[in-house]
N, CA, C and O of each residue as an XYZ file, in Angstrom:
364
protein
N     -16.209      5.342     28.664
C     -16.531      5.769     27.327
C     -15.475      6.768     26.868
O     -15.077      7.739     27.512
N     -15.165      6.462     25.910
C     -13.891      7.998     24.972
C     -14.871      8.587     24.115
O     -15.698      8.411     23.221
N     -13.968      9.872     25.363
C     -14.318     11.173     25.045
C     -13.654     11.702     24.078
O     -14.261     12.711     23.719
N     -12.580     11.519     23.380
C     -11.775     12.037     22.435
C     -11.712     10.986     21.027
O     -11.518      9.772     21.092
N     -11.856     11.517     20.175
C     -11.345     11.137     18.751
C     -10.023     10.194     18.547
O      -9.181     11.056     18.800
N      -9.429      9.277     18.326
C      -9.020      8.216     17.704
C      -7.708      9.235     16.778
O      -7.992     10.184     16.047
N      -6.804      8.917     16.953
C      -5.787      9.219     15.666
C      -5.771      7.941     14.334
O      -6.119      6.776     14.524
N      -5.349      8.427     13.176
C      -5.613      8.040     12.369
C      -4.757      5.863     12.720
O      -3.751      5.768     13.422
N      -5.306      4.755     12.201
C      -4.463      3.989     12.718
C      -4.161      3.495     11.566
O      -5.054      3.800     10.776
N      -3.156      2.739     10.952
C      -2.262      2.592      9.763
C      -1.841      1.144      9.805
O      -1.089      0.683     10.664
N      -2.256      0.616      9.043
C      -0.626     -0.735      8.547
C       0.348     -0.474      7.764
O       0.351      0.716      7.449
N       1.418     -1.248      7.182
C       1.859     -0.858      6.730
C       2.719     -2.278      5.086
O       3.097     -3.433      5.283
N       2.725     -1.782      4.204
C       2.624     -3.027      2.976
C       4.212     -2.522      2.352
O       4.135     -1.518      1.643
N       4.947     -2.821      2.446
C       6.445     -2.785      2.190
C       6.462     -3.383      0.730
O       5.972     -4.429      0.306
N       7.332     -2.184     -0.038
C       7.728     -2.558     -1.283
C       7.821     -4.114     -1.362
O       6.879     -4.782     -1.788
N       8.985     -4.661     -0.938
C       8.904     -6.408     -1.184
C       7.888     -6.970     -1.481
O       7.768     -7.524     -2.574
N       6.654     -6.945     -0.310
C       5.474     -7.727     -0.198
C       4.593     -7.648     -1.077
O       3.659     -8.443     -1.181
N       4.861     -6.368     -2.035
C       3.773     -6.055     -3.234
C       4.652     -6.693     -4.216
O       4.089     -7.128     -5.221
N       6.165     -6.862     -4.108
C       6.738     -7.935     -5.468
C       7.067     -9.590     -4.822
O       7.079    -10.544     -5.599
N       7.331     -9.777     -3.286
C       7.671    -10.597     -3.355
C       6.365    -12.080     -2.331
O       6.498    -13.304     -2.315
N       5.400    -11.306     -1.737
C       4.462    -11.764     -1.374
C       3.233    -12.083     -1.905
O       2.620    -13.149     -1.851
N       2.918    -10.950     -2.467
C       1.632    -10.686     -3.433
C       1.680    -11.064     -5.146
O       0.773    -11.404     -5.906
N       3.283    -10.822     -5.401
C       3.046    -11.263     -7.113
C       2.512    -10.393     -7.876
O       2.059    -10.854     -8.923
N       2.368     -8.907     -7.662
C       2.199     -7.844     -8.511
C       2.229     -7.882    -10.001
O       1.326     -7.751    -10.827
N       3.632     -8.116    -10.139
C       4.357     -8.311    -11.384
C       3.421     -9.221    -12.615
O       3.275     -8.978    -13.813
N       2.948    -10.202    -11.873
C       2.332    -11.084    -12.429
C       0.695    -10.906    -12.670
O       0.181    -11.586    -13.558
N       0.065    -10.209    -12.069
C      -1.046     -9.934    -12.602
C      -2.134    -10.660    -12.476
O      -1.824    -11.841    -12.322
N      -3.466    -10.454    -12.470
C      -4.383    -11.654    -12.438
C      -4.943    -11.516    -11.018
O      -5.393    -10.628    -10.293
N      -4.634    -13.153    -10.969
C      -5.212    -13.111     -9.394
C      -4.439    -12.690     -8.131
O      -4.888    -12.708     -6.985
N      -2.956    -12.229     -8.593
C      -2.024    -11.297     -7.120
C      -3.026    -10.007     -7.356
O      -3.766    -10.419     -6.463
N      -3.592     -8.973     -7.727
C      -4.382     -8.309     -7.325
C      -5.697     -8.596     -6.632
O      -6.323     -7.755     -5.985
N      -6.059     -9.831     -6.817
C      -7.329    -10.103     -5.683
C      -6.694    -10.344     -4.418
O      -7.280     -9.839     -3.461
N      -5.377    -11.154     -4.106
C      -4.676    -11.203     -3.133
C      -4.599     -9.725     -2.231
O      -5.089     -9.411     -1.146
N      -4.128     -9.317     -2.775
C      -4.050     -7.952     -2.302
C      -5.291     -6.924     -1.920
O      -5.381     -6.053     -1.055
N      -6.090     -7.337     -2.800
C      -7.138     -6.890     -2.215
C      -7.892     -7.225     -1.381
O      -8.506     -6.375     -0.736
N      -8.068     -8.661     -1.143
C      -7.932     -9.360      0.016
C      -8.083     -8.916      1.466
O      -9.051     -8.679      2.188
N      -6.440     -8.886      1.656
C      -5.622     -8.097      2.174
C      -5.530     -6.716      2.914
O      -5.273     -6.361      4.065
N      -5.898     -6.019      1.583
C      -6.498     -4.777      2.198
C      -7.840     -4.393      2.764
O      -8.185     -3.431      3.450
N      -8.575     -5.549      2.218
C     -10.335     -5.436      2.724
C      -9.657     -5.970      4.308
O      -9.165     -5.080      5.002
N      -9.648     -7.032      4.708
C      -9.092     -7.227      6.112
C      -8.535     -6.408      6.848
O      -8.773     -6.434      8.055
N      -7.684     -5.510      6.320
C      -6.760     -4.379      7.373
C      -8.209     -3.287      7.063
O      -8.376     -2.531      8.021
N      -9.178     -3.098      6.001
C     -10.130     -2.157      6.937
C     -10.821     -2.334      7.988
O     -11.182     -1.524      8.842
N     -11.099     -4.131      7.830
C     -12.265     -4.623      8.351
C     -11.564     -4.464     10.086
O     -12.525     -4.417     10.853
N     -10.562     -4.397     10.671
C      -9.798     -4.437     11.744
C      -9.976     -2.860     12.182
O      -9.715     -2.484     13.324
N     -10.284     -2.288     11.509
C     -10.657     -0.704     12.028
C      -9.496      0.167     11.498
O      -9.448      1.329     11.899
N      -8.386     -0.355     10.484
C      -7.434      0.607      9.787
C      -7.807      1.965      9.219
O      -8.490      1.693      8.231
N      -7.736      3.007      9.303
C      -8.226      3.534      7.766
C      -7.151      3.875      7.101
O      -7.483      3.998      5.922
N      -5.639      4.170      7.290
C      -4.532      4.168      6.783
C      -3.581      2.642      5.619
O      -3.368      1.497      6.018
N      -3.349      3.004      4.728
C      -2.344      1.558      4.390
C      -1.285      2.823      3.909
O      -1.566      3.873      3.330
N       0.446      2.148      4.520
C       1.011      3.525      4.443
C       2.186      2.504      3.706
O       2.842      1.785      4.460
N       2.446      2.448      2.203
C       3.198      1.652      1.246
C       4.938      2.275      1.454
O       5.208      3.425      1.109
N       6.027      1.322      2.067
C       6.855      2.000      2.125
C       8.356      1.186      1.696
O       8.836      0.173      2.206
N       8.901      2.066      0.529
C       9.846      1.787     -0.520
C      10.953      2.693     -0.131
O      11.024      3.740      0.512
N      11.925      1.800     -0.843
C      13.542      2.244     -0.467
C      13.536      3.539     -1.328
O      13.078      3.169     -2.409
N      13.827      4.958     -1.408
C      14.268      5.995     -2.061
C      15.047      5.586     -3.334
O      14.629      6.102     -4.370
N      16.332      4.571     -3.463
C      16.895      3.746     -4.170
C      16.344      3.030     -4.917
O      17.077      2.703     -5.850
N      15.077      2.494     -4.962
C      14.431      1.796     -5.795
C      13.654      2.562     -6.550
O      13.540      2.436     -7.769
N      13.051      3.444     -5.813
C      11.942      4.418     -6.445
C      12.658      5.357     -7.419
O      12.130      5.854     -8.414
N      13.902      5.541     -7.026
C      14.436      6.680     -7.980
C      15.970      6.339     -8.024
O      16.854      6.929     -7.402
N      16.117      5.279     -8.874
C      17.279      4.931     -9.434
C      17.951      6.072     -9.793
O      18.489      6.526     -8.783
N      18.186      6.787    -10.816
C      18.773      7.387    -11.141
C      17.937      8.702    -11.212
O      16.711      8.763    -11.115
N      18.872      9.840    -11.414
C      17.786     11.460    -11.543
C      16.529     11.620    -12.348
O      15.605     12.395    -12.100
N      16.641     10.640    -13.510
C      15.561     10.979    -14.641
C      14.803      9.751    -14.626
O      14.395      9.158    -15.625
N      14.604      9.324    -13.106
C      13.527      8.032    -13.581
C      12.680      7.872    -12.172
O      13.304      7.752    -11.118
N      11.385      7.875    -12.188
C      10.799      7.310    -11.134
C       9.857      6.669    -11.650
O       9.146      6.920    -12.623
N       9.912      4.981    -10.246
C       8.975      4.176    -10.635
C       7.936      4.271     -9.928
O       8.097      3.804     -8.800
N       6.750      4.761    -10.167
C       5.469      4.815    -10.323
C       4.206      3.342    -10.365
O       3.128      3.237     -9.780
N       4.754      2.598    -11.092
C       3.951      1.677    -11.527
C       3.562      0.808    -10.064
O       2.475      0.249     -9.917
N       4.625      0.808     -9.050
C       3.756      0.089     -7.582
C       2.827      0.583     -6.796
O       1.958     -0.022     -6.168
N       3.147      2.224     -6.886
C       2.596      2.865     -5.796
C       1.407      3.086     -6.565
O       0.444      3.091     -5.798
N       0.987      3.314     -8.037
C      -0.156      3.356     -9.190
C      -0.901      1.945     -9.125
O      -2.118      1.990     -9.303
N      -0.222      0.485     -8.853
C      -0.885     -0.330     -8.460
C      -1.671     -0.798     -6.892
O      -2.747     -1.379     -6.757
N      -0.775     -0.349     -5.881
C      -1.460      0.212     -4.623
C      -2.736      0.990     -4.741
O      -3.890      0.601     -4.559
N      -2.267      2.216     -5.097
C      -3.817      2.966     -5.208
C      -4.880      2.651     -6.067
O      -6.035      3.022     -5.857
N      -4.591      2.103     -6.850
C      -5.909      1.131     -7.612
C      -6.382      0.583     -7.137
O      -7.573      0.803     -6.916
N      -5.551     -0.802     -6.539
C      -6.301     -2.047     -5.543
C      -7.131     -1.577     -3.968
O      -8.026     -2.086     -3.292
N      -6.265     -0.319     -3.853
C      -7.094      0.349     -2.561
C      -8.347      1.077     -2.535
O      -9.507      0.903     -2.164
N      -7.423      2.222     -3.244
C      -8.854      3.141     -3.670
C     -10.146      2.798     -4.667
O     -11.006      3.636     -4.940
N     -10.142      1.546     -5.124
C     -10.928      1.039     -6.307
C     -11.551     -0.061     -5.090
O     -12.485     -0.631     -5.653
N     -11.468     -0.430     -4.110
C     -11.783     -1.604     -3.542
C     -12.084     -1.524     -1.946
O     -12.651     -2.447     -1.360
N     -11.583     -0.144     -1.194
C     -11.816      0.052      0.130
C     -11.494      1.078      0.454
O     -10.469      1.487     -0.091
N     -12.149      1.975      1.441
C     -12.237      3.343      1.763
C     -10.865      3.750      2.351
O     -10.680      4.914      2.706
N     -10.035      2.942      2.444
C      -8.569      3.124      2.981
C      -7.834      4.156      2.229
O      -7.839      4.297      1.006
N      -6.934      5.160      3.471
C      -6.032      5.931      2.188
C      -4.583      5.532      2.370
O      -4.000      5.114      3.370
N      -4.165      5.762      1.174
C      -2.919      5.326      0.852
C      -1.911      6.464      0.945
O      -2.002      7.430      0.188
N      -0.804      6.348      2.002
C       0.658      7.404      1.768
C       1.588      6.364      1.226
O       1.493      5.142      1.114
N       2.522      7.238      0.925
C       3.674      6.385      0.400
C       4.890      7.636      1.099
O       5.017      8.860      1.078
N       5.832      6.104      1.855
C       6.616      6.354      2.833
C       8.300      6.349      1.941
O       8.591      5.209      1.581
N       8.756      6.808      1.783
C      10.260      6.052      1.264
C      11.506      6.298      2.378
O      11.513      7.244      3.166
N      12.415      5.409      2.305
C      13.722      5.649      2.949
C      14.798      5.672      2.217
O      14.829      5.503      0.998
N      15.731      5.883      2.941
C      17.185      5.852      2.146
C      17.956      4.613      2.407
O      19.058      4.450      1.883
């Protein structure tokens, strides 16, 4: 039997897969996809979905960040399953 607490356990949904798997862009039924998706990674014992985008994409230039994926992530998550959402970026 465990005696100790569990660290948090995570998947993970890569910029691409929210434009080039799921169909974001498009609207409709790529958000049931996704939600889908994310109901399954709770149902597996996740409680993490950790969304992770290139630094370069997210912030093209100094005066612009895009918002609108990581705002569609937390909708489809937090509107649909107790999962929390980080957002990871790289360079």
């Amino acid at each position: 039997m465990r005696k100790t607490t569990t660290p948090r356990t995570f998947g993970t949904i890569f910029q691409g897969e929210l434009q080039l798997i799921f169909k974001l862009q498009e609207g409709g039924d790529a958000y049931n996809k996704l939600i889908t998706t994310l109901k399954q990674m709770e149902a597996t014992g996740l409680d993490t979905v950790v969304h992770s985008l290139s630094w370069e994409y997210f912030n093209p230039d100094e005066n612009t960040l895009r918002w609108e994926w990581v705002d569609k992530l937390l909708s489809c998550a937090c509107g649909n399953t107790n999962l929390k959402v980080r957002t990871r970026g790289s360079c």
